[in-house]
N, C-alpha and C positions, 0 to 999 in steps of 0.2 A: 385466326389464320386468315390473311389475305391473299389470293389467286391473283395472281395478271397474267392472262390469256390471250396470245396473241388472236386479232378477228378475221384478219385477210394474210394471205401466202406473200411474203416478203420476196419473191420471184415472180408468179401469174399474177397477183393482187385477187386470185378466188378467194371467199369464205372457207373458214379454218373450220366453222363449227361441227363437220361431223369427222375431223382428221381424226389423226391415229397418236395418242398421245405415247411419246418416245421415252418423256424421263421429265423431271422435276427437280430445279435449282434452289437449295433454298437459302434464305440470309436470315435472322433472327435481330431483332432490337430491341435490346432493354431497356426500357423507360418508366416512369412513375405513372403512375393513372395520377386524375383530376387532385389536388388537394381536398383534403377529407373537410367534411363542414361537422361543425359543431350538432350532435344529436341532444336533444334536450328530452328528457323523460319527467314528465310529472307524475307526483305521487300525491293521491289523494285517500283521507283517511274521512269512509263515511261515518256517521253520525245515526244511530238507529235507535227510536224509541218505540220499547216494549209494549205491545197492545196490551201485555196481563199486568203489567206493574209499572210503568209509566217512565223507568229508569231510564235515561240514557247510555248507551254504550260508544263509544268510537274505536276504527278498527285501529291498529298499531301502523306506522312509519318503521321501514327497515332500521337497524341500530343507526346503521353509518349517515342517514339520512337527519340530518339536525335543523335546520336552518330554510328559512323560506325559499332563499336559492344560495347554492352551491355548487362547486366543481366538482367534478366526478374524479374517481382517483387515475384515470388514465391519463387524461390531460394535465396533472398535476406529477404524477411521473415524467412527462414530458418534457416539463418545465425542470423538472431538479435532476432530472438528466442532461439538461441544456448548462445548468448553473455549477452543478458540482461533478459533473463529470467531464463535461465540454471548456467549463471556465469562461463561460460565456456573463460577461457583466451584468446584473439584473435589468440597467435600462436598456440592452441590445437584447436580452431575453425575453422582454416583453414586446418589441418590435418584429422580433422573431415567430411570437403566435402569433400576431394580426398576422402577418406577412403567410405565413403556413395556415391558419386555422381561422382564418377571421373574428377572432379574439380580442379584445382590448380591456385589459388590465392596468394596474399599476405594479413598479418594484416593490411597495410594501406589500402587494398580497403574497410575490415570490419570498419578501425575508419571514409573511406569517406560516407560510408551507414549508421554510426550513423549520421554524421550534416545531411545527405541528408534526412534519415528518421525524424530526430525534424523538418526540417523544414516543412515537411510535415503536423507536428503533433501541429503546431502553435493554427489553429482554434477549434482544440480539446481543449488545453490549456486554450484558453480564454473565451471559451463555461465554463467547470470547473470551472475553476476563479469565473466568474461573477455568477453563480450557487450556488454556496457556498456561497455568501453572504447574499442569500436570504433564508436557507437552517435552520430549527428552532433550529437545534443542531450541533457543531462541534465539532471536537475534534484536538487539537495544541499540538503539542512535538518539540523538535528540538534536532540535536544532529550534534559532529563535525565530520568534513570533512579534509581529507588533501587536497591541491589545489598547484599546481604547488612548493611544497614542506612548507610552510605556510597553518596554519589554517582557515576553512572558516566553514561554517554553513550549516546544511542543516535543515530548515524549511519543517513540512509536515502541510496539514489541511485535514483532510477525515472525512468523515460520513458512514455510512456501505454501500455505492454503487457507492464512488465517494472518489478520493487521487488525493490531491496536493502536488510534492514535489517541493522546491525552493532551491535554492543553493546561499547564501550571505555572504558577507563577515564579515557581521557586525549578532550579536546573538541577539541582543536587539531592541526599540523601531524602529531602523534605518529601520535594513532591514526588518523588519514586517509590515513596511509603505513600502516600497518599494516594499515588495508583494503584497498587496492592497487588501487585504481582510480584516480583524479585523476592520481596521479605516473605516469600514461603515457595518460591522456587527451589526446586531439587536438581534440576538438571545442568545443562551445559547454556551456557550466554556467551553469544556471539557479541564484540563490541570493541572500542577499543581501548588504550589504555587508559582513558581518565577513571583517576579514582574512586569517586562515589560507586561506582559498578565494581570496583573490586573492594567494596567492605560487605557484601553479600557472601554468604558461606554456599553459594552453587558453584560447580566448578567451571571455569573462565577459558577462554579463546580467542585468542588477539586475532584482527583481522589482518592477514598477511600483508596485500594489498598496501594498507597503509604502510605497514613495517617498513615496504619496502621503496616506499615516495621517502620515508625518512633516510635510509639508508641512502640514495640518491641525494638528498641534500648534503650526508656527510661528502661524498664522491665530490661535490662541487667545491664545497669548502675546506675540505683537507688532500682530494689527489692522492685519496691511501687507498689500498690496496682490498683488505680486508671486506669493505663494503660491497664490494662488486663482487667477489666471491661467495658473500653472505646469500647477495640477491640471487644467483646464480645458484645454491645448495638449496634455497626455498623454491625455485621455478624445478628443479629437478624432482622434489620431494611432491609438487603439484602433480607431476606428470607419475609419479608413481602410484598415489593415491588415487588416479582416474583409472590409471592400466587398473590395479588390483582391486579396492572399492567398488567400481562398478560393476567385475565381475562377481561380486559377493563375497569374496575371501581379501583377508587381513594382508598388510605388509609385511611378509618373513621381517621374523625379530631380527636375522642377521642383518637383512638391510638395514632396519630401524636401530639397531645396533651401531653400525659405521656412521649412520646419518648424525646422529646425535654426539656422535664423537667427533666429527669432522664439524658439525654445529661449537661445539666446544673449544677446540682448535683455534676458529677463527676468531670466536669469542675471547680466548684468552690473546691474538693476535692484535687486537681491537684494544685491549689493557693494556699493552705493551707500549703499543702507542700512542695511546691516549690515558699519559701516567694521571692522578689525580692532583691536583691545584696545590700548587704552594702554600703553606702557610708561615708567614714572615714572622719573628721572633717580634711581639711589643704591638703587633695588630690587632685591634680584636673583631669576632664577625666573621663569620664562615668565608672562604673565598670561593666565588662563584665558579663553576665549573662548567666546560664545554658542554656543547650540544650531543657529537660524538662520546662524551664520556658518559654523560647521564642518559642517552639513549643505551651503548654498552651494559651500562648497571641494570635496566630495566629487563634487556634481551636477556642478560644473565638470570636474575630473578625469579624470573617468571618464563623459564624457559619452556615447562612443562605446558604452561598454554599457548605459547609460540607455537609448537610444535604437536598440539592436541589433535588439528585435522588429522595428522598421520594416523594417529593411533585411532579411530572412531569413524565409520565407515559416513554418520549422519553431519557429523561434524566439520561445515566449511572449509574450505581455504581462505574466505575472504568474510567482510561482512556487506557485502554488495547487496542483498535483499533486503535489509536497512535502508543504504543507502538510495535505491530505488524509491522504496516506500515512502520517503522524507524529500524527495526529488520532486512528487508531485504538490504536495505542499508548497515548498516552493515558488511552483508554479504559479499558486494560487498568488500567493504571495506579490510574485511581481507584476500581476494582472491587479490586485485591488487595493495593494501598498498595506494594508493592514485590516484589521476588524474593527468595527466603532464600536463594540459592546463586547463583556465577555461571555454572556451568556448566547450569543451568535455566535463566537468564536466554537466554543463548545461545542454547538450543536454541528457545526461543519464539520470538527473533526469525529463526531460521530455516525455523521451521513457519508465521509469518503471512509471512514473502518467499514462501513458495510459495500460500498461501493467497491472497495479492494480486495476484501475478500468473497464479492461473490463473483470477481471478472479472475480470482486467482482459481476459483472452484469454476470456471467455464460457463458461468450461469448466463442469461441475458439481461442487463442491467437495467431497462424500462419494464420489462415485465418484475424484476424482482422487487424493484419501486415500485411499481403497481401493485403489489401485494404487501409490503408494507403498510401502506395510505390503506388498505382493504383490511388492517390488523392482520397481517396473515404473512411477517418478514419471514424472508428463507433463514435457515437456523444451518450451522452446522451438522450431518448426519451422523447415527447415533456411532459409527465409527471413529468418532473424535472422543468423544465421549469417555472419562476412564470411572469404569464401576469401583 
């Protein structure tokens, strides 16, 4: 707290100092103290020989303590907070601690503290993993990666307090077995229609959202009718799910009753207009069929998971918490245009699975990396957990 005290009377020009103080203005400014400087702790392990028996002894170095000199894990949370949370480039993140800490480093020791911190972050991983399987709702996207200059995959799975990202080479049935979650899921998968996601026997949930970007391109290139009604019975059925869902009770079957009828309706309104393709007598070869009608066949189909938010109070309208999750990738993405290696690849996507879900669980993200780098990751609490 700093006082400014007037000294002399702004009228007579007397000394103020024995006046009568009236009242107190005050302003506040928030600013950073001094940049913190680098604290260096040595550790020294004595050496003591037995006057009865001549043995030497020396005392133990803390576990974490390996190396003649080393970073401490505060200041290396700093750093993969800067890298994989900020997306801050390795050679501007090293410029970044001289500049803050008077530090100078190189980018290789930032890409040694990403393997050093995944490996850390192993039993986090597998904690997730197995989590998620037992988990009554997910949600699946995947999107591409570059990897050592070739195409590779990045698979996420989240729920709103919990992200899995995988990184594979293969997009389909392969590496979705290979991540091991879907082929022994029970529950509901948020996602959209591409098919490897639907040869899993868990029950399925289109993300509306999309449904209804497709629905919109019919609108542009046919001018019918149908489509716009479509999107219009899904935005209603939104608004119904948040009135009655939220308050904890179900949508009268009577509504879900008409809903589903009037969904059908238009569906067969959709058929009507969009008959199925000629097949000319002496051709041979499937004839290829619209966009609108193979969209149709698919709304029909699989209506039951069009329409699954209705019924399932956990169960989306969209699959947007996917799409979020695979946004910050991305990100990354267009900041460093690809990975040179895949086992770097990897470990990034297993430093922002933790980074995602401990900013979904409200955690603070330099401390939870600092406990990582300390063996000591935050885990899921035992609430997730299913005995």
């Amino acid at each position: 707290i700093e006082t400014h005290s007037p000294e002399f009377c702004s009228c007579c020009g007397k000394s103020l100092q024995n006046g009568i103080i009236q009242g107190i203005e005050k302003r506040q400014v928030y600013d950073l103290p001094p940049p913190p400087s680098i604290e260096i702790t040595e550790h020294q392990s004595i050496t003591i020989i037995c006057r009865h028996c001549g043995v030497k002894t020396s005392g133990f170095f803390p576990q974490d303590v390996t190396q003649p000199v080393q970073y401490g894990p505060r200041i290396k949370a700093y750093l993969s907070y800067l890298v994989h949370y900020q997306f801050i480039p390795y050679e501007r993140a090293t410029e970044a601690c001289f500049d803050l800490f008077g530090v100078s480093l190189s980018p290789g020791t930032i890409l040694n503290l990403t393997h050093t911190l995944s490996e850390k972050l192993k039993s986090f991983q597998d904690l997730v993993q197995d989590t998620l399987k037992y988990e009554p709702v997910i949600h699946n996207d995947e999107t591409g990666v570059r990897v050592e200059g070739k195409l590779h995959w990045l698979h996420v799975t989240c729920t709103p307090l919990l992200t899995h990202y995988s990184i594979q080479t293969k997009r389909g049935a392969e590496g979705m077995k290979k991540i091991g979650i879907l082929p022994d899921f029970k529950g509901v998968s948020v996602h959209d229609f591409w098919n490897p996601y639907l040869s899993y026997p868990c029950s399925h949930s289109f993300c509306c959202a999309h449904i209804i970007r497709e629905l919109n391109r019919v609108v542009e290139e046919t001018s019918q009718e149908w489509p716009i009604n479509l999107i219009e019975l899904l935005l209603q059925a939104k608004e119904l799910k948040e009135t009655y869902h939220e308050d904890g009770v179900p949508i009268p079957p009577i509504i879900l009753n008409c809903l589903k009828n009037d969904y059908d309706e238009l569906i067969k309104k959709g058929f009507d207009q969009n008959p199925p393709p000629i097949i000319q007598s002496g051709k041979r070869g499937r004839k290829k069929k619209t966009f609108a009608r193979n969209l149709l066949e698919r709304l029909d189909i699989w209506k039951e998971g069009v329409l699954h938010f209705t019924d399932e109070p956990l169960v989306p309208f969209d699959n947007n918490l996917a799409e979020r999750d695979i946004r910050m990738i991305k990100v990354k993405m267009k900041i460093s245009g690809g990975f040179r290696n895949y086992s770097t690849a990897v470990a990034v996507a297993l430093i922002r699975s933790y980074i995602s879900t401990i900013r979904k669980n409200g955690e603070n993200v330099i401390e939870s990396i600092s406990s990582a780098y300390d063996n000591n990751p935050w885990v899921p609490s035992k609430n997730y957990l299913v005995v």
